[in-house]
N, C-alpha and C positions, 0 to 999 in steps of 0.2 A: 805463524807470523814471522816476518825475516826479521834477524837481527839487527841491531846495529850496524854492525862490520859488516851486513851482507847487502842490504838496500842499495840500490844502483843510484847515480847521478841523479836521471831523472826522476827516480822517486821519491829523494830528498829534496831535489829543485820541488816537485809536486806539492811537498808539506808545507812550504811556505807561503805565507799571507800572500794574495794575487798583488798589493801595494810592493811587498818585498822584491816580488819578481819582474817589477815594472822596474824598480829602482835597481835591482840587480843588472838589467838589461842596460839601462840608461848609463852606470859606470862599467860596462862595457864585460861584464863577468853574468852575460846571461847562459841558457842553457848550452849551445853550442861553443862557450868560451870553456864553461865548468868540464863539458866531455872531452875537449881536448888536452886539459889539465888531470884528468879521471885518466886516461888515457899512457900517461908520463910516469915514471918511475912513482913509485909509493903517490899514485895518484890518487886512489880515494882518501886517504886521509889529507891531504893537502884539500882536498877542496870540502870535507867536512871541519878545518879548518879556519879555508875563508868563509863560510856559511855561517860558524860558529862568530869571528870576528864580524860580520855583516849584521848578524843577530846580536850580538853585543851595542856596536856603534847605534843601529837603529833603535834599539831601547833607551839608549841614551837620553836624559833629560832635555841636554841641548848638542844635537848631535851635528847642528851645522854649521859650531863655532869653533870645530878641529881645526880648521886652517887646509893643513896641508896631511889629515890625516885619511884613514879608508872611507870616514863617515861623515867627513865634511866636502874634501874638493874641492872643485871651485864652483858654485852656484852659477847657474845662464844667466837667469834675470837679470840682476843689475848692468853683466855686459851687454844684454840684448837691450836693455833700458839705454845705455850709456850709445851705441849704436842708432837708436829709434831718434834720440834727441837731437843727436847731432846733423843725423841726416836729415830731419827737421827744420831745424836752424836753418842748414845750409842753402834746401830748397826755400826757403822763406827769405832770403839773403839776395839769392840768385834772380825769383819772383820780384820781390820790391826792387832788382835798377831796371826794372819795364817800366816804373813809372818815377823813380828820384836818380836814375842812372850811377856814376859810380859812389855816390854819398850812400849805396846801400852797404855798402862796407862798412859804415857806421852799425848799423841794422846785425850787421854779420859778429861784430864784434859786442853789441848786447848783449841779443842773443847767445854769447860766446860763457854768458856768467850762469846758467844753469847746466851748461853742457858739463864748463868744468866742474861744477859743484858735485853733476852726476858722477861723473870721470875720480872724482879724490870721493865719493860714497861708497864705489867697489871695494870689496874686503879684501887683506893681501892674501897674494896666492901666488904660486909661483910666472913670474913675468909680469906681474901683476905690476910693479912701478914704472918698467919699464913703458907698458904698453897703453899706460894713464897719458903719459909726457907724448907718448908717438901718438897716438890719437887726441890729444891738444893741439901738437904742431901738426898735423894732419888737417884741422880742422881751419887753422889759423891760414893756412895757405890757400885751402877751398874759399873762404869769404875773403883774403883778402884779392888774393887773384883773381879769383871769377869775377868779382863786382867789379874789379876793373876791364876786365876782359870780357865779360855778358855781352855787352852791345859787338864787339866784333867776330864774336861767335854765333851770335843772333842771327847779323846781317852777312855773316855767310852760309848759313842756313839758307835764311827765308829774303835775306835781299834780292832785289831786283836792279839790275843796272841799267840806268838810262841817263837819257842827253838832257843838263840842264842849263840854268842860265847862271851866272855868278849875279847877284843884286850886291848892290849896296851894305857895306857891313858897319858892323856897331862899333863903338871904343867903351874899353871901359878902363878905368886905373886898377892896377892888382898894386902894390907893396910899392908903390909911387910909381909904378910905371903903368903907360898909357898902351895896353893892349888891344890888338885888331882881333875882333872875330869874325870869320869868313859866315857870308851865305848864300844861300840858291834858292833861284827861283823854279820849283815844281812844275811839272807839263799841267798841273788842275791850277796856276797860278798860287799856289801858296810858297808863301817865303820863310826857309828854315835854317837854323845855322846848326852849322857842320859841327861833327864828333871832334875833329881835330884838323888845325890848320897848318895844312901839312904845305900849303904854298901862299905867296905874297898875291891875295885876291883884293887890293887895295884901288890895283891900278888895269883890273882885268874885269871890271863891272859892264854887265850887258856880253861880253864873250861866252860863248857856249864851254864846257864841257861834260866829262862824264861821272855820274856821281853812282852810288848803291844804295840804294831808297828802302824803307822796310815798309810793305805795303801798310801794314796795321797802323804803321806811325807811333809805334811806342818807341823808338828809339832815333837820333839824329841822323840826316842824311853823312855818308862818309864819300868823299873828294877822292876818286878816281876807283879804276875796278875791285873785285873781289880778291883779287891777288895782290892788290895793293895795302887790303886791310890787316894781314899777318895776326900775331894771337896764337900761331900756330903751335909755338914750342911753350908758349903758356899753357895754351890746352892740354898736351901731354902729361906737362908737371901737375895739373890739377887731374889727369887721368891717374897719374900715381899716386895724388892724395888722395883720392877716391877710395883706391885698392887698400892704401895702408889704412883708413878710416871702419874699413870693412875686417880686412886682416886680425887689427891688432886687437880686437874682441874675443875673436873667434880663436885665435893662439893661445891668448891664455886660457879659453874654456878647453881646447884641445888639449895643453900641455898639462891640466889640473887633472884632468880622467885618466892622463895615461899614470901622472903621478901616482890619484888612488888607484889603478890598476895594480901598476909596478908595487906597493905597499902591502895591493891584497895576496897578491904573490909570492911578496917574500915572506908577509907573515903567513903563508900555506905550507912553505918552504924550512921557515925555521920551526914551526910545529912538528 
């Protein structure tokens, strides 16, 4: 039988529990990590070493409240949890102004009180504060933007532009003053008031023009073409909260592995 000091990498990876070598793999020190380290100057004992600290940490009573040590990390879950919710909320945000239009921002910002409750749940780890506050204000941006921007995003999707009639528009008082809301009269005869009154339709009742209609009718007609709707550099900005939404989870679960990597290395190194 071979000794100690003569058993090759992979026969000592072989001895360990098939869990250890899941978990071995997972922070990134599975077998072809170990052979490369086997491989390097006074290599088998470095990685009989990290074997030994990995065998340590995981016997551990509470081996996942290291923090930032080889046997803690940074755990997925609660950043995959902190990710699932958000992107939840956000669709549910964006869904409800199909039918309360931009008061779904209210909706966005509810919703906004378990994301962060998830977001301050995650344990600290390295980047971990940082990427709590980025994915908050990531988030804040996605509901408050999109719910104002939905509908002209919507209707340059799925709108349709066609020729209508201006009818008769309503008043209402807002903060004492006496406001006009534009509206049109539909080719099926239905009469709808516009997204925004982007012209004085007070004194232009019964004249045709052109509006962008969204066939479904969850959203109000908008008052001249598809290029006249803009939204567009909104869209970008909610493209880039998007990305940081997704990003800043996934950073700190990347920067904690290489952490305990870097850890399992040195203490192979200083053994």
């Amino acid at each position: 039988m071979a000794s100690e000091d003569e058993r090759s990498v992979d026969e000592l990876f072989a001895e360990l529990p098939e869990k250890w070598q899941r978990a071995l793999e997972e922070a990134g020190m599975g077998l072809p990590e170990l052979r490369r380290v086997a491989a390097g100057p006074d290599g088998m004992r470095r990685v009989r070493t990290i074997l030994a600290e990995f065998s340590e940490s995981t016997t551990s009573p509470r081996p996942a409240r290291t923090g930032y040590g080889y046997g803690g990390g940074t755990p997925v879950w609660p950043w995959a949890r902190l990710l699932l919710v958000a992107a939840a909320s956000v669709a549910v945000c964006l869904l409800s102004s199909l039918f309360i239009g931009k008061a779904a921002a209210f909706v966005g910002l509810l919703l906004g009180l378990p994301v962060f409750w998830v977001a301050f749940k995650t344990r600290d780890s390295r980047g971990a504060p940082v990427a709590r506050y980025v994915t908050a204000a990531a988030y804040l941006v996605l509901v408050l933007v999109g719910s104002y921007f939905a509908n002209a995003w919507y209707l340059q999707l799925r709108g349709v532009e066609q020729t209508v009639t201006i009818a008769a528009p309503t008043y209402q008082w807002t903060h004492g003053t006496r406001e006009t809301y534009c509206r049109v009269r539909l080719r099926d005869g239905s009469v709808h008031e516009v997204i925004d009154n982007k012209e004085n339709c007070a004194d232009r009742v019964g004249r045709s023009t052109t509006a962008v209609v969204d066939p479904a009718g969850h959203y109000k007609p908008s008052l001249g073409t598809k290029s006249d709707i803009g939204g567009v550099l909104e869209g970008y900005l909610c493209l880039g909260a998007a990305a940081v939404l997704v990003l800043a989870p996934v950073a700190v679960v990347v920067m904690g592995r290489r952490n305990r990597y870097g850890q399992a290395i040195g203490a192979g190194a200083a053994g």
